[in-house]
Each structure stands twice: as C-alpha cells, then as structure tokens.
N, C-alpha and C positions, 0 to 999 in steps of 0.2 A: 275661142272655139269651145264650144259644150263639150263634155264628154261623149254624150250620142253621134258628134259629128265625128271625133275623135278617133273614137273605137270605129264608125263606121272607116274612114281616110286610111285606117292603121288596115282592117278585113280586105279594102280593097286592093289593096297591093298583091292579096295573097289570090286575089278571085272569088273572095266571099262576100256575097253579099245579107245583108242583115233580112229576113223574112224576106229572099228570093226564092223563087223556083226550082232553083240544081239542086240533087239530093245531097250535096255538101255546104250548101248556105245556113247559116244561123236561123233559127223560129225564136226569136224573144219574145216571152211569156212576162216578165217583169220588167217595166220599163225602168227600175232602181239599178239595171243590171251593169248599165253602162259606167256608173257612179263604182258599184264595188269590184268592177275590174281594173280602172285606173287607179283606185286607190290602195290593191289588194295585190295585182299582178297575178301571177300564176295561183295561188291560193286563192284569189277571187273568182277566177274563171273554173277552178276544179268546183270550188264551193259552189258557188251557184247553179252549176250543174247537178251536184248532188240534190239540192234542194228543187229542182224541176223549174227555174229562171228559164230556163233556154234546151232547145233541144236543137238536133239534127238528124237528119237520115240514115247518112253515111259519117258516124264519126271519126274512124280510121283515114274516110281521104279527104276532110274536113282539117287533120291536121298533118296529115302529107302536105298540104299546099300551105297551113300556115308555118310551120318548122320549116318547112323547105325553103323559104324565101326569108325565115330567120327574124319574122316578126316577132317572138316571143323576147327577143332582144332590144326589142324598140324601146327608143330611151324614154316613151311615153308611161312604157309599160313599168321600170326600172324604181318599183316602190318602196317603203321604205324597209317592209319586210324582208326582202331579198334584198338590198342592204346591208342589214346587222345579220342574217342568214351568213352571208361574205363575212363579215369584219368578225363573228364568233367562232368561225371554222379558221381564221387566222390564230387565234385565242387558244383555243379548244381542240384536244384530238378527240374526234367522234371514232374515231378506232382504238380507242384505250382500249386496256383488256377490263373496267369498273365498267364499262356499256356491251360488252362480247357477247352476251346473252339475251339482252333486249330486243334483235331483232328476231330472234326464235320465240319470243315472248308474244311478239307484237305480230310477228307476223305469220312464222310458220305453223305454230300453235294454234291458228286459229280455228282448226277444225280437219282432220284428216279426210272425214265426210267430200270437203268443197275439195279437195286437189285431189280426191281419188275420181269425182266425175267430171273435172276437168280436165286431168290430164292422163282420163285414161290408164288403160295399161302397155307399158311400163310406166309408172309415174317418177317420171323425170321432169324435171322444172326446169329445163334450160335448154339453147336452140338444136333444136333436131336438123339431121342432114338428107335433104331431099334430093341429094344428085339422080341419085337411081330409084327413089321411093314414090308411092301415089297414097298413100295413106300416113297419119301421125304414127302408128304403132311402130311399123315400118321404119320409120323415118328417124323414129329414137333408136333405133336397134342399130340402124346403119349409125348412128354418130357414137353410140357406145363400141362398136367393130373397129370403126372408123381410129377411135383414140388406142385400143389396145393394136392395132398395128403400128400406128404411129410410135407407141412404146417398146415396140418389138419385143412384147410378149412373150414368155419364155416359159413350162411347165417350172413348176416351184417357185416363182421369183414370190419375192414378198411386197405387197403393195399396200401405200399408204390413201385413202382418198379423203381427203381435207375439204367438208363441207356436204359430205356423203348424201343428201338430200336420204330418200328414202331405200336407202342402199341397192337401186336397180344395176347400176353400172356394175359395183360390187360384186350383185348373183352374175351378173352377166359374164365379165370377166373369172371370175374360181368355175363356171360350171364351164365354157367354152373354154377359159386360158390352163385351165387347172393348177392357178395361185392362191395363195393366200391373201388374203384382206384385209385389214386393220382402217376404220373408215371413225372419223368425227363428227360430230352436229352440237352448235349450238343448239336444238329443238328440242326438246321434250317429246313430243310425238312421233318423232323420225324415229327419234330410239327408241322409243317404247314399240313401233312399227316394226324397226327393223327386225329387233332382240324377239317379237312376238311371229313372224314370220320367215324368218331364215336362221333360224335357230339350228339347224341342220348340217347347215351350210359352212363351207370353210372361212367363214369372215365371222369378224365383229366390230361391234359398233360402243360410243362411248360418247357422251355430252360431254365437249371440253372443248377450250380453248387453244388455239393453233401453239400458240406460243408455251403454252405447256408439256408440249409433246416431246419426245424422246425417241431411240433406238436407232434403228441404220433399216433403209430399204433400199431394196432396186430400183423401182419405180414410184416416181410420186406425181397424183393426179388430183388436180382443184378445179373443179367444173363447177361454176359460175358461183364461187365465193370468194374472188379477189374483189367483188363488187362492195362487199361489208365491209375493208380492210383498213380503207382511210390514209389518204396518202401522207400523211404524217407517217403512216407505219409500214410503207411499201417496202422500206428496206430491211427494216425486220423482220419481216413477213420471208423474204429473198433469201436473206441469213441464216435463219430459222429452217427453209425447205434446205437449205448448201449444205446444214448439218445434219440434216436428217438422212439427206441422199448418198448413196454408193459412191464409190469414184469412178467405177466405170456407167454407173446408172443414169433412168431422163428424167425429165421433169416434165408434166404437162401443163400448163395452164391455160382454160377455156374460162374466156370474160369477156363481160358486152366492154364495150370500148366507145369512146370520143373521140374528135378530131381536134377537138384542142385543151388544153390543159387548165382544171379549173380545181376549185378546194372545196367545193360545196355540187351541191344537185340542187334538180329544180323543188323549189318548196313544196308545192301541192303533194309530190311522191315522197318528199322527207317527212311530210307529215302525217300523210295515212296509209305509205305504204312500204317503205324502205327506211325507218328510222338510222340516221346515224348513216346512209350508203353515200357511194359517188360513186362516178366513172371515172378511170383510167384514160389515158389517152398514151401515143406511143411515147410521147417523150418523157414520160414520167414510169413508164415499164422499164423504158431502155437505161433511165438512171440508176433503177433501184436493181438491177444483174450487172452495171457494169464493174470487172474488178471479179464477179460470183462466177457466171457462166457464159459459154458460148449459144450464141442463138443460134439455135441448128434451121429450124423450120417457123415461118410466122404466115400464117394460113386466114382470108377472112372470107367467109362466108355470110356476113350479115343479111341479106336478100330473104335468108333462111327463117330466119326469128319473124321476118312478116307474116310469111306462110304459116308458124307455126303458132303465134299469138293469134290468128284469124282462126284456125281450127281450137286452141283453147276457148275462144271467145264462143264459140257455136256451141260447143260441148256443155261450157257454163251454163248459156243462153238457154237452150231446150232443154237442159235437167233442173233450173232454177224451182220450178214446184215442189221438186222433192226435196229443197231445203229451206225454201221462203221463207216458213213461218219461223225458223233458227234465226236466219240472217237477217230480214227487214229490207223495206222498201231503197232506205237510201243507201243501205250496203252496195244493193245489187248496182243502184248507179253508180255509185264509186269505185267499183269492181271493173264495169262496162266501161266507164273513162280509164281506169289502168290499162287494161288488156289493149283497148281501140285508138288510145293517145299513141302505147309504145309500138305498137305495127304501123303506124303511122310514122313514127318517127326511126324505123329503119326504113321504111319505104322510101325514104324523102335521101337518106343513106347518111342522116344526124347521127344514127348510132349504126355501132362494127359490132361483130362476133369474131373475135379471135382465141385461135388456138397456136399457143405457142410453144415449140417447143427446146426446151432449153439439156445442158448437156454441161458436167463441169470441167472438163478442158478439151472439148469437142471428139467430135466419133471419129477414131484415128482416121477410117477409111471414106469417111465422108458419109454424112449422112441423108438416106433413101428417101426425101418428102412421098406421103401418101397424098393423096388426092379421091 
C-alpha cells in the first residue's frame, strides 16, 4: 500500500476524507504530503501545515474526530522521531533546573504585544471558568474567584503564585482578598510586565526557579506550570510546595492533564511550542503527594479550555494585521494549528483541566469543595 492509500485508510476511521466536502475534511495542496507524514508523524503533519501542504476549514473539529478516535497513535504513524523523542525523555530530564528558563525564552518572551490581544484583559493564559460566564473576561475573573475560595482566602494571608504568568490572579486576589503576593516567572516579560504595572500593588514578582524558593506561606497557587515540570521532577516539585506551605495552609494546583501516563508530549508542540513540557496524568500526580498531602478536592473542568482556546483563537484571528508584519506568514499558521489542534483535543476529552487541591494532614473539619 502507497502511502496516499495509507494516510487516506488511517483519515477514514476518523471521518475524514482527503479533498472531501465536510468543512473538516483535508484539501491537499502538495501531493509529497502523504510521503512526509508517514515518515515524520506528528512533526510532519504540524510541518506541512505550516508550509500551506494542506488546509482545512474547520481545524479544531478536523482534529476532535482524529484524536478522538486516537489515530495519532496508529502504529502507521509511530516514526522514528517520536521514537528517540521516548527513548531521550527515558535518558534525559527535560525538567532539570540547566533548561527552567528555556521555555520563558522560547516561548513566553515572544512578544507581550501577541498575548495582550489574544488574551485580552485580564491576561491569563490558562482555562477560564464558564459555569456562570458569556464572555472570556468574565470567565477568567470567575476562575481566578473561583481558586481564592477554594483557598479560603483570608485578609493578610501571605500567598505564593508559582508560574504567576502576568501576575492577573495576583492583582486580583491583594485588591479583592487583601493579601499579600509573592509570585515567580521563568519569563523575562512577565516581570518586566508585572514590576512595570503593578508596582503599587501588594505583590511582587521575581524570575526564578521553583526550586530555589524559600520562606513559609499560607497558601500556595500554581495555575498551569506544573505543565513545565517533567515528571522526573514531580516529586520535588511536591517537596519543595510541602516546605514552603503552613501547616495548617492549601495548596492549589490547576494543570491540563492526560488520561494516561506518558514521559514525553506530542513532538510537533515540543518543538515549536512547549520546549521541554508534558502532561501529567492522575497516576503520576497521585504518586508524587503520596506520603506529602491529603487530597482535599480534585475538580475537572476540561470542556472549559475548548471554549476558551476557540475565543483565543478569534481574538488572535481578527487582530493578526496589527502584528503580521513582526510575526510572518508561517507563524500565524503555526499559532492557528496550536490554538485549533489543542480545542480539539479537549473537545474530543484527550486532555483534563484540573484543580487540585491539596492540604498537609487534611482540614480537621472536612473540607468545603467549591463548584
């Protein structure tokens, strides 16, 4: 069998058909395409998208139906890239603290410009809570609300946020909880954002690494940088929040999550978009606390993060003129497959949102889940 037959046998399982009619069928533009995604796998199919091989309509429910049916697993597909990707994350921790800074390099640095009109204000970069909301603004506000009840919040408590993106949560929390701050970024930008903008304010911010960090707080909060972490280092990561924390204090963690447990991510996103990340899955969360804390509360909302990469994606979309001529044509496609692969692939329910929250010899009287 060709690979054209190939790759078509493999599409149609999912319901795709190759230059069909449904606004989720494949348009191939280069017929070599066939060729550099059996030999490429994931890295072939992001690739050659970038370079305009292939398009589609609807890319987000183009890959709902092929992740949902778990084609990207087909041992067709299984090259030899992803491969040694496996056998070098057995080798290697990609969460050393010599690479900790790399993805603020590679990724968050790329320009404050792209994430302030993508994500709006508040700019938060991780899944918003849409229970009661009809807008993104809205929606982040409720999930930053959402986490300091969960923490039960207290006037003066002193809080750590580990991964502080551009410290929203942070204002949010000292100007509604009236605590104090103390917030991390591998990013250069974040801080410079932060220290430039909420300089007023009862928080501060610091580029450093998790593992460097010191003191005692009442609460500590990690919204969506256990993803960097590398499960070689989940339990020092565990360690590390057990010594930071109170004894009567929580722990929060909000992180995309898997359903099953793996040492590596998909290449195309290791390599131009999340250097060095992976997902978590529960059995490898529940290893690295056991012994540390008691799981008070484990909450998933992943439905969530579809909704809200679909409205990053529009925000991107219709502001992209005001920064084109910075980024470049094949950014923008590589951007448009990140944003529309990963809303696809919680739709399909491949990837969780969880907020976890942890407690170190649990809350005498039982502890209150918010919802």
């Amino acid at each position: 069998m060709n690979n054209k037959k190939l790759c078509q046998k493999i599409l149609a399982q999912a319901g795709i058909k190759i230059n069909g009619q449904n606004n989720w069928d494949i348009q191939v533009k280069n017929e070599k395409l066939y060729d550099r995604i059996i030999k490429n796998g994931s890295i072939g199919l992001g690739e050659s998208y970038m370079d305009g091989w292939w398009d589609v309509k609807e890319l987000d429910v183009f890959f709902d139906k092929l992740l949902g049916t778990h084609l990207d697993k087909s041992p067709e597909l299984r090259n030899l890239q992803t491969i040694l990707q496996i056998l070098k994350s057995k080798f290697l921790n990609a969460g050393h603290k010599m690479y900790a800074y790399e993805i603020g390099e590679k990724h968050y640095d790329i320009g404050n410009d792209l994430f302030k009109l993508m994500l709006e204000e508040p700019m938060a970069y991780s899944c918003a809570y849409w229970k009661n909301a009809d807008n993104l603004a809205d929606a982040q506000i409720a999930k930053f609300d959402l986490i300091c009840q969960k923490l039960n919040l207290q006037k003066g408590d002193k809080i750590l946020d580990i991964g502080c993106g551009w410290g929203e949560f942070m204002k949010y929390a000292v100007e509604k909880y009236k605590v104090s701050a103390v917030g991390i970024t591998v990013s250069e930008e974040q801080a410079r954002w932060i220290n430039e903008n909420y300089k007023n304010l009862n928080l501060k911010a610091s580029i450093k690494d998790y593992r460097d960090l010191n003191g005692k707080f009442d609460k500590i909060i990690s919204i969506g940088m256990f993803e960097h972490v590398g499960y070689k280092n989940y339990r020092i990561y565990m360690k590390k929040i057990h010594s930071l924390l109170e004894t009567k204090g929580l722990f929060l963690l909000h992180t995309i999550g898997r359903n099953t447990s793996l040492s590596t991510t998909d290449p195309w996103i290791e390599k131009y978009i999340f250097p060095k990340g992976m997902l978590p899955s529960i059995k490898q969360i529940a290893g690295s606390i056991e012994g540390l804390f008691v799981m008070e509360d484990w909450h998933n909302f992943g439905t969530d993060y579809d909704k809200t990469l679909m409205v990053w994606f529009d925000n991107f979309n219709k502001n992209w003129p005001k920064i084109s001529k910075k980024y470049g044509k094949r950014f923008y496609r590589m951007w448009k497959y990140y944003l529309l692969s990963s809303a696809g692939n919680f739709r399909c329910r491949e990837g969780q949102l969880w907020q976890v929250v942890l407690s170190k010899n649990g809350v005498r009287d039982g502890y209150k889940p918010v919802r």
